[in-house]
MARNU-678539 format. One record per atom (N, C-alpha, C): residue in one letter; chain; z, y, x. Coordinates in steps of 0.1 Angstrom, whole numbers. Example, Ala and Ser with C-alpha at 12.3 -4.5 7.8 and 13.67 -1.06 7.14 Angstrom:
residues 2
 res chain     w     v     u
   a     A    78   -57   132
   a     A    78   -45   123
   a     A    78   -33   132
   s     A    71   -22   128
   s     A    71   -11   137
   s     A    79     0   129
***
This chain:
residues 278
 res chain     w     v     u
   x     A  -142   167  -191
   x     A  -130   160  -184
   x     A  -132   159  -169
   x     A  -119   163  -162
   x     A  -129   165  -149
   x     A  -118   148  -142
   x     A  -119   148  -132
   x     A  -114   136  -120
   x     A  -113   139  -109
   x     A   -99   137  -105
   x     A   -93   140   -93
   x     A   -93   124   -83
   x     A   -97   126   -72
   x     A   -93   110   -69
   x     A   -84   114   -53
   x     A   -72   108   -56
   x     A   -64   107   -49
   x     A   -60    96   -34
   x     A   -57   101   -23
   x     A   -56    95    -9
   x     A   -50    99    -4
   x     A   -36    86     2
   x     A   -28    91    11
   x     A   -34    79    19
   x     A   -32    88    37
   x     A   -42    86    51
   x     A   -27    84    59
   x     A   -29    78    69
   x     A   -23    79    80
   x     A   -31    70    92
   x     A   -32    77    98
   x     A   -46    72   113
   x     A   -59    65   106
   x     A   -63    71   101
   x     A   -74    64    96
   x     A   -87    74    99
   x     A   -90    76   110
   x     A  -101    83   115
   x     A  -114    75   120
   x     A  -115    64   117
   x     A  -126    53   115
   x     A  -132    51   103
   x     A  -123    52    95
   x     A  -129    51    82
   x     A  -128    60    69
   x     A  -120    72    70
   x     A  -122    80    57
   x     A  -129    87    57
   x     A  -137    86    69
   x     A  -147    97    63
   x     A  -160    92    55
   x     A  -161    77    54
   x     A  -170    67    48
   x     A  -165    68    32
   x     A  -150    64    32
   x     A  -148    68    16
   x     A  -143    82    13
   x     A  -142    94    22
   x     A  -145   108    12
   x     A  -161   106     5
   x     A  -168   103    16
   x     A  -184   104    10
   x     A  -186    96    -1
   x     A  -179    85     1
   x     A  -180    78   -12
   x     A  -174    84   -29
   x     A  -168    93   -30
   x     A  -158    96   -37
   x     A  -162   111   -41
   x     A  -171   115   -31
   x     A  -177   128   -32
   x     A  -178   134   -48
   x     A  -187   121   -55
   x     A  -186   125   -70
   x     A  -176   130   -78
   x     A  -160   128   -74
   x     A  -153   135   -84
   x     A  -152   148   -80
   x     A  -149   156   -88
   x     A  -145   168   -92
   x     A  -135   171   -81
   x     A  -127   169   -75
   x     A  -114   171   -70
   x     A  -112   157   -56
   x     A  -108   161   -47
   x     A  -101   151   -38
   x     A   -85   157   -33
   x     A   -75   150   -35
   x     A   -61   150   -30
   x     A   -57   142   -20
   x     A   -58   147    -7
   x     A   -58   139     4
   x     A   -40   141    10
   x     A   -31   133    11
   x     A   -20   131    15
   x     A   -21   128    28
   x     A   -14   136    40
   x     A   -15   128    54
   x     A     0   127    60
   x     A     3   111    63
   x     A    11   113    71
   x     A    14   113    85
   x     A    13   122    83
   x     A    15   130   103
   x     A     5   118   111
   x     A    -8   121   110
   x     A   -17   113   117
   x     A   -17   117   129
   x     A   -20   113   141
   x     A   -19   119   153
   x     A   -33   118   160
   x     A   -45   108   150
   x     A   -58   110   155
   x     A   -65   124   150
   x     A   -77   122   140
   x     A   -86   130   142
   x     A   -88   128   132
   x     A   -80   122   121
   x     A   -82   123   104
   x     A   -80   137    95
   x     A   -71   143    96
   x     A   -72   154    93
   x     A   -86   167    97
   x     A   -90   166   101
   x     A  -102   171   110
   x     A  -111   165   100
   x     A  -111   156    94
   x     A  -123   150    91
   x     A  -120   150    81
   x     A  -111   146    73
   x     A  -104   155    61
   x     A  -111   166    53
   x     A  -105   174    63
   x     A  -109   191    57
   x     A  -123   192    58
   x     A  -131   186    62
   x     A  -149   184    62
   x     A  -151   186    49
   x     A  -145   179    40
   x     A  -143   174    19
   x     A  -141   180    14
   x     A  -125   183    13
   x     A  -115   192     7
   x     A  -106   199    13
   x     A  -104   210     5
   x     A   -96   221    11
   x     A   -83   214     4
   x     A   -79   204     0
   x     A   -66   197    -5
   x     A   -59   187     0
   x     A   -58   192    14
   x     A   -51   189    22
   x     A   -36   190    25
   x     A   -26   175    23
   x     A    -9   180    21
   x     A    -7   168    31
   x     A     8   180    39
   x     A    14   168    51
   x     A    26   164    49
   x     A    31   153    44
   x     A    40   146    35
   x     A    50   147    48
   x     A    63   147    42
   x     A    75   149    48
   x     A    77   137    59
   x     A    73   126    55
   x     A    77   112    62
   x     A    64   102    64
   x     A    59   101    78
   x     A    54    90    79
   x     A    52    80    76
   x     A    65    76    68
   x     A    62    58    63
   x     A    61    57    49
   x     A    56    49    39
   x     A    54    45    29
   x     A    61    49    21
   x     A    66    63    18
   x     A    77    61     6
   x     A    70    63   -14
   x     A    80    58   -21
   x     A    69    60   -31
   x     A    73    67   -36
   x     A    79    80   -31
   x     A    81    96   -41
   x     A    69   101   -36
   x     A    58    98   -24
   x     A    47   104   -20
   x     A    34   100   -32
   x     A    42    95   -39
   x     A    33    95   -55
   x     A    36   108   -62
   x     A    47   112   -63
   x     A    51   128   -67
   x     A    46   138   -66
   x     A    40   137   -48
   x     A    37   147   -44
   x     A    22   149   -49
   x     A    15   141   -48
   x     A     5   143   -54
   x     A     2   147   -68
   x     A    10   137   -78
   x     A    10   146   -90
   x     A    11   158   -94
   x     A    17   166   -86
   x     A    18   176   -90
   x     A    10   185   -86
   x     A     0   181   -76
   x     A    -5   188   -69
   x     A   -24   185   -72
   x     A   -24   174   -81
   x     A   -41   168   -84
   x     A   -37   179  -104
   x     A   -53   183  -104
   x     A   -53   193  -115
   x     A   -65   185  -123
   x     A   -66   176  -121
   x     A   -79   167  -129
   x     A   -76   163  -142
   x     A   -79   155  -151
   x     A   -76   151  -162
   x     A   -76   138  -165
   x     A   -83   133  -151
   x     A   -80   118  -148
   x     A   -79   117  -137
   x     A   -70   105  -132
   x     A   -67   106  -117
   x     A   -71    90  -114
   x     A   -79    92   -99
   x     A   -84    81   -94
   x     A   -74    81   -82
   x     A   -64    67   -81
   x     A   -57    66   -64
   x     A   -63    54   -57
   x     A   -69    62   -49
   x     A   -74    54   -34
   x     A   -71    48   -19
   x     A   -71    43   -13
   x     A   -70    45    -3
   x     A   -82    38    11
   x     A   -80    42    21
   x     A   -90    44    32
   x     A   -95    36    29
   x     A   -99    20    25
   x     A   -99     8    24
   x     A  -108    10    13
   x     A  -111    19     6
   x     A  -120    19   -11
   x     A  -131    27    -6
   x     A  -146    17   -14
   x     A  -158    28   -11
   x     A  -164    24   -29
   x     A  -168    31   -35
   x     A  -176    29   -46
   x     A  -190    29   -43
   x     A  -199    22   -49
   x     A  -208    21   -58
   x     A  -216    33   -64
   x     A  -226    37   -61
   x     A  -228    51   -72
   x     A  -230    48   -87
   x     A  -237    37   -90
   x     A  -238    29  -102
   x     A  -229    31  -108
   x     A  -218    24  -104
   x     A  -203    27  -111
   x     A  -199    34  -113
   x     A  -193    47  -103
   x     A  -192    62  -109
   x     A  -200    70  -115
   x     A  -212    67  -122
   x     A  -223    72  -129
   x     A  -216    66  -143
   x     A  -210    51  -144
   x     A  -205    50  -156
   x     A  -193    54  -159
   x     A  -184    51  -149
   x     A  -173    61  -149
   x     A  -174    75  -157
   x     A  -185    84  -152
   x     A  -185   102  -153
   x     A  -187    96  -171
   x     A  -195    89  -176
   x     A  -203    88  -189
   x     A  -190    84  -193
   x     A  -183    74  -193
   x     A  -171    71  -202
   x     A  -162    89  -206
   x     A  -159    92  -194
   x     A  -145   101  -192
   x     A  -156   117  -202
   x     A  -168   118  -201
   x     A  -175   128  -203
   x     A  -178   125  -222
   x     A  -172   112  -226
   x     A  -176   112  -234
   x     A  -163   112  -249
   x     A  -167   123  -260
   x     A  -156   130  -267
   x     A  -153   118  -275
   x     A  -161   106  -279
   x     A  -147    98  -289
   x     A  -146    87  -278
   x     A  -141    89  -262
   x     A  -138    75  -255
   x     A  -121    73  -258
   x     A  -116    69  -264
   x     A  -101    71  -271
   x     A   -94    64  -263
   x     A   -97    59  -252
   x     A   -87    50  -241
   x     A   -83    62  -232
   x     A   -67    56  -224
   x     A   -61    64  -217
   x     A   -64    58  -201
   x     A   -66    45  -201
   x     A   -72    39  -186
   x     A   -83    34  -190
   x     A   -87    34  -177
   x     A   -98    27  -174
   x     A   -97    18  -162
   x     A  -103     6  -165
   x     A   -98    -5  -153
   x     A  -118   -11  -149
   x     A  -118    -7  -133
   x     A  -130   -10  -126
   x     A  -131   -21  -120
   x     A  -145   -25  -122
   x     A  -149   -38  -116
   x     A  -143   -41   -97
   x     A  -139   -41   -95
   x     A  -132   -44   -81
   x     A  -132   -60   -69
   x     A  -143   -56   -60
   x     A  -139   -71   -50
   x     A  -133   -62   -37
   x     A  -121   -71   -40
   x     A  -107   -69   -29
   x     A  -113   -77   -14
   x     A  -115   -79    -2
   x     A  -119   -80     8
   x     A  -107   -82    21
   x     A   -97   -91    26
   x     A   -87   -93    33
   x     A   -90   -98    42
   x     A   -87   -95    56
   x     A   -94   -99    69
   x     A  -111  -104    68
   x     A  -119   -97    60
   x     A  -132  -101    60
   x     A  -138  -114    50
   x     A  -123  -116    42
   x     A  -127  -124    30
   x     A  -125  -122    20
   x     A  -131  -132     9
   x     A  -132  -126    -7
   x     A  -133  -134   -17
   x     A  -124  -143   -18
   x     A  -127  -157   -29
   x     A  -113  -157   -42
   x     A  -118  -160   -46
   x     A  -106  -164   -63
   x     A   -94  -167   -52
   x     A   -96  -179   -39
   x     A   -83  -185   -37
   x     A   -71  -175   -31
   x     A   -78  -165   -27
   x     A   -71  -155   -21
   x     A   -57  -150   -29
   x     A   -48  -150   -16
   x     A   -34  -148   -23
   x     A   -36  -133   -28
   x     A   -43  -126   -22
   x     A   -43  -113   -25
   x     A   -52  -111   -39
   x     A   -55  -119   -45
   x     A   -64  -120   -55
   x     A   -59  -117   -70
   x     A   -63  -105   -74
   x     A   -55  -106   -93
   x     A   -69  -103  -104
   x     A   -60  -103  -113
   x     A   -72  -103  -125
   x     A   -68   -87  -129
   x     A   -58   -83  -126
   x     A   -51   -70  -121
   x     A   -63   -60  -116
   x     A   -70   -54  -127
   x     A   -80   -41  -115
   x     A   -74   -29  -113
   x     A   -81   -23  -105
   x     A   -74   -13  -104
   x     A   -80     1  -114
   x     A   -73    11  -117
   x     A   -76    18  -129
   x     A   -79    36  -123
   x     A   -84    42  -128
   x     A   -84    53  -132
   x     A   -75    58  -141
   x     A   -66    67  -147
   x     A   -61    69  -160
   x     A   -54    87  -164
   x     A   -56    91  -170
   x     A   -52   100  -179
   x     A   -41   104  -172
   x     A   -37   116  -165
   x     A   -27   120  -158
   x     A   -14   126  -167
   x     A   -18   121  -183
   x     A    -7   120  -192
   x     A     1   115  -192
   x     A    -4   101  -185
   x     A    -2    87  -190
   x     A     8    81  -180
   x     A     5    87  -164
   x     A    15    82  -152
   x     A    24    83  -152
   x     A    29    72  -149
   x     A    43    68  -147
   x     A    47    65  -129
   x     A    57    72  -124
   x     A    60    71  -109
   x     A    73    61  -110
   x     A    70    54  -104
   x     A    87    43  -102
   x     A    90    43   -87
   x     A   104    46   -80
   x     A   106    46   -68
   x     A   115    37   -61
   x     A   118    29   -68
   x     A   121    17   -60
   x     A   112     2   -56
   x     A   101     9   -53
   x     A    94    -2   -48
   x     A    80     5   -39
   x     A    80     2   -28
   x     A    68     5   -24
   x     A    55     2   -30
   x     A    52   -12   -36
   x     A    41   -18   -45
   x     A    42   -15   -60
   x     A    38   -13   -64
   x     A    36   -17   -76
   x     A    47     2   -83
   x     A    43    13   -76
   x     A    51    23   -79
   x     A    46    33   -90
   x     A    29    29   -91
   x     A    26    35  -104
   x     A    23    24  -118
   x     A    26    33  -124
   x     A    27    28  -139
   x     A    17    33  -153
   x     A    16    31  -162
   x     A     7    37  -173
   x     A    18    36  -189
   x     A    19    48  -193
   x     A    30    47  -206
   x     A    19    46  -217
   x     A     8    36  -219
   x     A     1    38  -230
   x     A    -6    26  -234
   x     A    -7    19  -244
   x     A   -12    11  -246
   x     A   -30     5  -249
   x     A   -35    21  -249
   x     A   -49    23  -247
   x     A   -55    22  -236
   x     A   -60     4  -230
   x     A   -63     3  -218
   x     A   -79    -2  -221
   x     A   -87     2  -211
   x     A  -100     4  -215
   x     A  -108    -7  -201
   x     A  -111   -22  -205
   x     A  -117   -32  -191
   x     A  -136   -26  -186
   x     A  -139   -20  -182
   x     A  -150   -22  -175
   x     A  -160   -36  -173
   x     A  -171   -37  -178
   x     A  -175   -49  -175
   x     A  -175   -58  -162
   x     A  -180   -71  -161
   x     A  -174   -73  -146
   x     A  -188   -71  -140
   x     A  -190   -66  -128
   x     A  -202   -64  -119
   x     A  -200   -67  -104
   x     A  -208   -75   -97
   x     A  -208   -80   -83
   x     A  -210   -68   -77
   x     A  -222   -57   -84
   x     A  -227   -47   -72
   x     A  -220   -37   -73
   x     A  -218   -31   -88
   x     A  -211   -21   -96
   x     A  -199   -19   -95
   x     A  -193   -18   -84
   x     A  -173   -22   -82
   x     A  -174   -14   -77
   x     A  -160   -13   -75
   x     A  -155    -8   -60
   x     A  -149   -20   -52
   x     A  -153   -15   -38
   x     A  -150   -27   -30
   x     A  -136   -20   -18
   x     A  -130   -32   -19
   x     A  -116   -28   -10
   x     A  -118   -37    -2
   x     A  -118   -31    14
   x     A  -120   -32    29
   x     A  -109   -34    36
   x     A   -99   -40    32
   x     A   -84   -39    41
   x     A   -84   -48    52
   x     A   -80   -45    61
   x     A   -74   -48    79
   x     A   -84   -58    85
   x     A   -93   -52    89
   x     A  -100   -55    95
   x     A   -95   -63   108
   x     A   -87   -63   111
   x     A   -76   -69   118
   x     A   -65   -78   117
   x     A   -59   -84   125
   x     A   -47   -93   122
   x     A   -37   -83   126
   x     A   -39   -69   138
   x     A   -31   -63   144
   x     A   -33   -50   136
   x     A   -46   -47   126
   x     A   -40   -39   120
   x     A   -35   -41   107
   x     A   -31   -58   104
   x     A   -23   -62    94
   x     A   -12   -60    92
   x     A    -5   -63   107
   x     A     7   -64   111
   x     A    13   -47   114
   x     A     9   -40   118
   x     A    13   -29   121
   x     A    17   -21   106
   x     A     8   -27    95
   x     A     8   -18    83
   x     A    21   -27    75
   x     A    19   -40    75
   x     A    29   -50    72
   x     A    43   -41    73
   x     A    44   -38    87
   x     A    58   -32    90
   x     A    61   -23    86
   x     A    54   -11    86
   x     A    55    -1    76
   x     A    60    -1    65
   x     A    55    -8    56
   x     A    59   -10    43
   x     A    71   -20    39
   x     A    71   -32    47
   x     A    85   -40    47
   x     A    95   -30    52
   x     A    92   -23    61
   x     A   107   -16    63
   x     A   112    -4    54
   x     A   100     0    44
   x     A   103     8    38
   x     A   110     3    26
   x     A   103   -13    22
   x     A   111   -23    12
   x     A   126   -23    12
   x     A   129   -22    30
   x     A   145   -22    31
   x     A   153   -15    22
   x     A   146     4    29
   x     A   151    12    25
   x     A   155    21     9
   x     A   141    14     0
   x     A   141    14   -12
   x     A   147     1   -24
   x     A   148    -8   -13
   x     A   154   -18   -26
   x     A   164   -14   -32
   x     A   171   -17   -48
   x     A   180    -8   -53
   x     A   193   -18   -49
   x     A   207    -8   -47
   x     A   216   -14   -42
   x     A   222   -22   -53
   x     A   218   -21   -65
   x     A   224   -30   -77
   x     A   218   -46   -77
   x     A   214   -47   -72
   x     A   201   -58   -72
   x     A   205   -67   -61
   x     A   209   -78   -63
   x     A   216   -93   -53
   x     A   203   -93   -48
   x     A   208   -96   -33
   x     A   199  -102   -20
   x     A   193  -112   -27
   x     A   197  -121   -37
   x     A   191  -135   -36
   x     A   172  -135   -44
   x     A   171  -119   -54
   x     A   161  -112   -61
   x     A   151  -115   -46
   x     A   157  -107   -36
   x     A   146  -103   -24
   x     A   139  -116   -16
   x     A   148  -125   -21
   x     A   147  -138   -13
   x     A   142  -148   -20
   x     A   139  -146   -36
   x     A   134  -154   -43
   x     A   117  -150   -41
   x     A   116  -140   -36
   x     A   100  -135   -37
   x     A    89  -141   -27
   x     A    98  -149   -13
   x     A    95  -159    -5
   x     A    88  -172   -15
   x     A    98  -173   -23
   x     A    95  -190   -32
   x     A    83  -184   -41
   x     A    81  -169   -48
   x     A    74  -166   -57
   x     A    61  -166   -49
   x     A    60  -165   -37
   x     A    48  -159   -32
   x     A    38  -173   -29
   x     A    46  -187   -28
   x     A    45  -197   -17
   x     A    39  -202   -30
   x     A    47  -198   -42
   x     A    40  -210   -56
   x     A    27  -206   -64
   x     A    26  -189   -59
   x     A    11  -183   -57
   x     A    -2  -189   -49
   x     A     7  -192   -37
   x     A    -3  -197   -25
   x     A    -6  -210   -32
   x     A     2  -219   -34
   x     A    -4  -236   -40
   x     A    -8  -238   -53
   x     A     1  -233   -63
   x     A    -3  -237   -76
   x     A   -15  -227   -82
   x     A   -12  -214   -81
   x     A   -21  -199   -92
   x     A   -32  -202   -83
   x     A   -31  -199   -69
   x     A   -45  -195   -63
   x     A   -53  -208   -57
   x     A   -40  -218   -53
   x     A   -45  -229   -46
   x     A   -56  -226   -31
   x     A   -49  -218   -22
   x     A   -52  -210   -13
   x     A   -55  -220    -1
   x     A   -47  -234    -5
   x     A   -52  -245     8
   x     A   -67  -251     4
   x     A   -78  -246    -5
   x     A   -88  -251    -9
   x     A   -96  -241    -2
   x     A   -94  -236     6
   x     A  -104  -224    16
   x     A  -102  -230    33
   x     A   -93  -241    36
   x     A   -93  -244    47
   x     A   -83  -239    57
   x     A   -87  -234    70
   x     A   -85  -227    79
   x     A   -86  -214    72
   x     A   -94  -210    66
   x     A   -97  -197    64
   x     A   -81  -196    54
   x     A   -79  -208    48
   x     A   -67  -201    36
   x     A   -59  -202    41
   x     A   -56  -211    50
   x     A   -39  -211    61
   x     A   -36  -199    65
   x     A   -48  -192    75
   x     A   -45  -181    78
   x     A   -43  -170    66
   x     A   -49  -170    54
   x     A   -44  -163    45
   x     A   -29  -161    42
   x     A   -27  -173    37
   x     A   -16  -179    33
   x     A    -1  -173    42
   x     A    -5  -176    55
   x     A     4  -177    64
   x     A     9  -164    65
   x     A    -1  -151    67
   x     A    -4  -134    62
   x     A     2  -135    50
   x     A    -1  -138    40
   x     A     7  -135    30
   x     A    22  -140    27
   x     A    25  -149    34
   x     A    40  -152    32
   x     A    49  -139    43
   x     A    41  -140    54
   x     A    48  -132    61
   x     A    53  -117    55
   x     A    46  -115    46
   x     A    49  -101    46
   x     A    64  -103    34
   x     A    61  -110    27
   x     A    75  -110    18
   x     A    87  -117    28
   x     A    86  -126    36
   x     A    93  -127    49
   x     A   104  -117    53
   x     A    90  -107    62
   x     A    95   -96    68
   x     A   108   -87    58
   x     A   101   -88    50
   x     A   104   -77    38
   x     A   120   -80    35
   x     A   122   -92    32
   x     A   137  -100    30
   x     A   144   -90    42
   x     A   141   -96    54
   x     A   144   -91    67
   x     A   151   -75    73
   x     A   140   -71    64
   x     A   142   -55    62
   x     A   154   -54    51
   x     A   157   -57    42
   x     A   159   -58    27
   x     A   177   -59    35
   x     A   173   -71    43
   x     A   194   -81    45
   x     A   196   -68    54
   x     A   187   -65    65
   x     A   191   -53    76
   x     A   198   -44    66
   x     A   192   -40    60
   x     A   198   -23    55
   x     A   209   -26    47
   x     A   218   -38    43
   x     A   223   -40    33
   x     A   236   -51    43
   x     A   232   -57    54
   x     A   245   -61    58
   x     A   243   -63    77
   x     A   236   -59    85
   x     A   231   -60    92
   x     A   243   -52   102
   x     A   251   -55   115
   x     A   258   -51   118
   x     A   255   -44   136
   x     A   241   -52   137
   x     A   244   -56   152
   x     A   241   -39   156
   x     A   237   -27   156
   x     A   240   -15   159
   x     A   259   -11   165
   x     A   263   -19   155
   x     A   279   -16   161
   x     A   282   -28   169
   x     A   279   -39   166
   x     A   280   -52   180
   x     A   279   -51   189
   x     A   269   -48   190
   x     A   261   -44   207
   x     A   265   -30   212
   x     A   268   -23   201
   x     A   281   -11   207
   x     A   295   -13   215
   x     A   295   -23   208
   x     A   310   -28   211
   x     A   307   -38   221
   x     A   300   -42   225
   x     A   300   -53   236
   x     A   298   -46   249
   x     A   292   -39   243
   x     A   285   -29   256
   x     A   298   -19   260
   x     A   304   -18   254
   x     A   317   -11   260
   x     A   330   -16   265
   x     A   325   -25   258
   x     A   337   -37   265
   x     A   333   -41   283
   x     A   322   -47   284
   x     A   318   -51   296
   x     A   316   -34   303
   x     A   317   -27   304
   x     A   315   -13   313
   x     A   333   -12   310
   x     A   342   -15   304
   x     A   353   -13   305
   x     A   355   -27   316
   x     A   349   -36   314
   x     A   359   -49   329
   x     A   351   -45   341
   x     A   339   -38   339
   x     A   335   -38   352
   x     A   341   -24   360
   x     A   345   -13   349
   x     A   352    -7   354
   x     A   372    -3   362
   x     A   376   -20   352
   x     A   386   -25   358
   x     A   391   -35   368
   x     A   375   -41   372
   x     A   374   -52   380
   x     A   371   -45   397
   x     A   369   -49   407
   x     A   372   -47   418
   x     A   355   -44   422
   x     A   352   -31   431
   x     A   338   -27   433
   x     A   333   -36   432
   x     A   319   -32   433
   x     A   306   -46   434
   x     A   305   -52   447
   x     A   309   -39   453
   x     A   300   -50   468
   x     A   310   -59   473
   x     A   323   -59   466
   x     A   333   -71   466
   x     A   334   -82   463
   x     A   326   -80   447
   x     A   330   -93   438
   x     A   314  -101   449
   x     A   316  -113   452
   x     A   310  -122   455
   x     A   306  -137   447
***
């Protein structure tokens, strides 16, 4: 059984070339770029000759499609720049997938998720949710949502023990600025994908769903400072997202500011020269 592990990149020439190496072990790598303008692609092709340049720079989730069709493995691992493994782990990984009566369709790996340089239960970003490997039988693409776009049609799900060293570890935004830049990204693409059947009030309840995450599930104010600023990151982005969501759906000011702006160039071109008016 071989394994494909899948990556879509955009400016990430600081760090993928830490997790191709890491990932080296599968059989296959499927690297998606969108139109990077650094020196990722270059470093890219170092790995794999399976290199594809996606139509659109920003987050859309048919750029799950493209890969499907195009990873030839028999299980597919999706990554991104942010993931480095363990060799421990993909040594038990290769044993499960290599082995003829392993009767599961996923596999779900030990995983410490890592947000601005932290990593506690309280973390909003925190699930019991790992992330999976699975049977390229079994995927399911959903496209109205940036998050949460792949799926598994099978009820044969297979948990991995839990291990501190043995994981994979997820390295996201090292930054507050490269929080915010990626934030946007994907909230605006939330705009563009939210389904038009679906009341604003759905996009707006995800503010209240996220805040009752922050106090009650995770209790994110028991990290301090360290959880405010979590907290505060994490509200923002379902924020923004609303934001994006109302824009694409009733947002007018493109023709406002059209119209204002033509009005005043119409009185100033009815009103008396400039070097008159006093």
């Amino acid at each position: 059984m071989s394994i494909t592990a899948v990556l879509i990149v955009y400016n990430e020439e600081e760090r993928v070339e830490a997790t191709l190496k890491s990932f080296k072990w599968c059989d296959e790598i499927v690297v998606l770029d969108r139109h990077s303008s650094d020196r990722t692609r270059e470093i890219v092709q170092k790995y794999t000759s399976k290199l594809f340049l996606l139509p659109d720079r920003e987050a859309v989730p048919q750029d799950h499609k493209v890969w499907l069709s195009h990873a030839t493995g028999d299980w597919i691992l999706v990554i991104t720049a942010s993931d480095l493994i363990h060799p421990g782990l993909a040594r038990q990984i290769k044993e499960l997938v290599e082995n003829p009566s392993f009767g599961h369709d996923v596999i779900h790996v030990p995983y410490r998720r890592f947000v601005l340089g932290l990593e506690t239960p309280h973390s909003p970003w925190y699930s019991e949710v790992l992330p999976a490997l699975a049977r390229k039988s079994v995927i399911r693409i959903k496209t109205d949502s940036v998050h949460g776009a792949i799926s598994f049609d099978t009820s044969r799900h297979y948990k991995m023990p839990n291990s501190e060293k043995f994981c994979m570890y997820h390295l996201t935004h090292a930054s507050v600025d490269m929080m915010m830049d990626r934030n946007t990204m994907y909230c605006r693409v939330e705009g563009r994908v939210y389904p038009k059947e679906k009341p604003l009030w759905r996009a707006f309840s995800h503010i209240f769903l996220a805040l009752y995450r922050l106090i009650f599930r995770r209790r994110t104010f028991l990290m301090g400072w360290d959880g405010i600023a979590l907290g505060t990151a994490y509200l923002s982005y379902w924020m923004l997202s609303f934001v994006y969501i109302w824009e694409a759906r009733f947002s007018k000011a493109p023709q406002t500011y059209s119209k204002i702006r033509s009005e005043i160039e119409k009185a100033w071109a009815d009103a008396e020269p400039a070097e008159k008016i006093r």
